[in-house]
N, C-alpha and C positions, 0 to 999 in steps of 0.2 A: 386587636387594637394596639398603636403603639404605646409604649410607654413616652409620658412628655421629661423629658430632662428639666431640671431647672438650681435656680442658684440662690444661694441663700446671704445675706449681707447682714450680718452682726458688727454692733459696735455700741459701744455706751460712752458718752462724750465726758463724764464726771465720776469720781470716786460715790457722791453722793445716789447714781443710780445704781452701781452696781450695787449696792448695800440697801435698797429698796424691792430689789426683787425684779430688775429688770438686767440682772449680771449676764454675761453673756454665756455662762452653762442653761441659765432657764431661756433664755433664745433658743439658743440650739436645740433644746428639748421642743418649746413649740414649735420651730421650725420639723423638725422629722415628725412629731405628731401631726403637722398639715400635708407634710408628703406622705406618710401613711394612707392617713385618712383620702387622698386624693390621686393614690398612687402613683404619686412622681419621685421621682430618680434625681438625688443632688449631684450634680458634677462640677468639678474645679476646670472648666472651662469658659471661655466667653462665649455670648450668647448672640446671635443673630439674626437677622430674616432667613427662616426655613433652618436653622440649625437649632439654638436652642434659643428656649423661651423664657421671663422671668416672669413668674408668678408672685408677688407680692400679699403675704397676709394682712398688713396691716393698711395698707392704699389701693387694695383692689385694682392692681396692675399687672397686666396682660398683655407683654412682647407680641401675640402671634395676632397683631393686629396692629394698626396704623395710629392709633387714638391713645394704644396701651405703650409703644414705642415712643410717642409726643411726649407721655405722662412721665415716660422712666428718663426722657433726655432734660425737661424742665426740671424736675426733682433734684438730677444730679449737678444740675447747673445751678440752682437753688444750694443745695449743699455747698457744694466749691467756693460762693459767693461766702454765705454764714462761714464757713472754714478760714477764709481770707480774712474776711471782720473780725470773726474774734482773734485772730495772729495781729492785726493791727491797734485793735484795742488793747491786748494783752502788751503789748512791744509799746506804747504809748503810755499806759497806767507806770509801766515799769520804769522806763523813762525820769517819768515827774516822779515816781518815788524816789530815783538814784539822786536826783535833782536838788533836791531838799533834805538827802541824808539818810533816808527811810533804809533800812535792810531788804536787800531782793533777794534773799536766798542764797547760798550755796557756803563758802569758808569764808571768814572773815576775817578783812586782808589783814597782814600781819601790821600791827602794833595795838588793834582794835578787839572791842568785844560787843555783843549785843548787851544794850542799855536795860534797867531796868525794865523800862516801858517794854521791851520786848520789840521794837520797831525801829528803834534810832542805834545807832552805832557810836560808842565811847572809845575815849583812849584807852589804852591798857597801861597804866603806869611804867611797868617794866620792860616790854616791849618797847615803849616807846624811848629809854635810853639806848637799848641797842639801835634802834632806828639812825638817832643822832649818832650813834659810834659810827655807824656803819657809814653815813652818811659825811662824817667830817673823815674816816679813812678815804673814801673814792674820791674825795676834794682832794684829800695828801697825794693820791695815786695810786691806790692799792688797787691789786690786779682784785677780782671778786674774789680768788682764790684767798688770797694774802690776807683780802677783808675778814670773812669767815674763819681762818686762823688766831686773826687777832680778836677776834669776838671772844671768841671759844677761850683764848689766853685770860681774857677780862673776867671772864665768868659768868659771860649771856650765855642763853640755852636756845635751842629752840623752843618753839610752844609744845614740842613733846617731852621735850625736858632731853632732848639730845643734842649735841655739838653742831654749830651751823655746816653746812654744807655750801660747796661755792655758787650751787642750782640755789638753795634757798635763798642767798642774796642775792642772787638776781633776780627770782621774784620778788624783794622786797622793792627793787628800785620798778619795777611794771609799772 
């Protein structure tokens, strides 16, 4: 008898399942316990009519037929759609937070710091005089170089507590 090939699809869409017990080492694990028990062969290939088959433990789908081929195209067309949606609602929520102020994550831009509340974004007092330096220098003309020299003369720091650099002020004006 042959042995049937077949393919395995791990993925957990949230921190919250990997940390429930559906992470993707306990996938893998029942995935080879079904090929075991069923003795099929995983391969990291694509699968086909008369080449390889996908056997599905959890949706009872079966490539080596017409019905199970229908199942695994709607599914993945299914998926693709939810994939899109949530990229559009994600990109949307994100949006109306930036909109009204809210923090979306990543550095926050220089003169600011996250608020109390943990949500909203404050000035940073100190930052914000270099801000205005820096900003009535490029009004006088100062090359970005020239600005950052005079910072640094004044006695602004960076937020690391090191001398501006001429890259840092030009991210200040982005």
């Amino acid at each position: 008898m042959a042995t049937t090939r077949a393919i395995a699809y791990l993925r957990v869409s949230t921190e919250k399942q990997a940390d429930k017990g559906v992470s993707l080492e306990a996938q893998r694990a029942k995935v080879e316990a079904y090929a075991q028990l069923y003795e099929l062969e995983l391969v990291e290939d694509y699968f086909a009519e008369g080449k390889w088959a996908l056997l599905s433990v959890g949706e009872q789908i079966d490539t080596r037929s017409a019905a199970g081929r229908l199942v695994l195209n709607v599914l993945a067309s299914v998926s693709q759609w939810e994939r899109e949606t949530i990229g559009e609602r994600t990109s949307a929520a994100m949006q109306h937070m930036a909109s009204v102020g809210e923090y979306t994550g990543g550095d926050f831009p220089y003169g600011y710091r996250l608020g109390s509340d943990g949500e909203r974004l404050v000035e940073e007092p100190e930052e914000q005089k270099a801000l205005v330096a820096a900003q009535q220098l490029r009004e006088a003309g100062f090359s970005l170089r020239s600005v950052a020299r005079e910072l640094n003369a004044q006695g602004f720091r960076s937020r690391t507590g090191k001398p501006f650099a001429h890259v840092q002020v030009a991210r200040m004006f982005a």
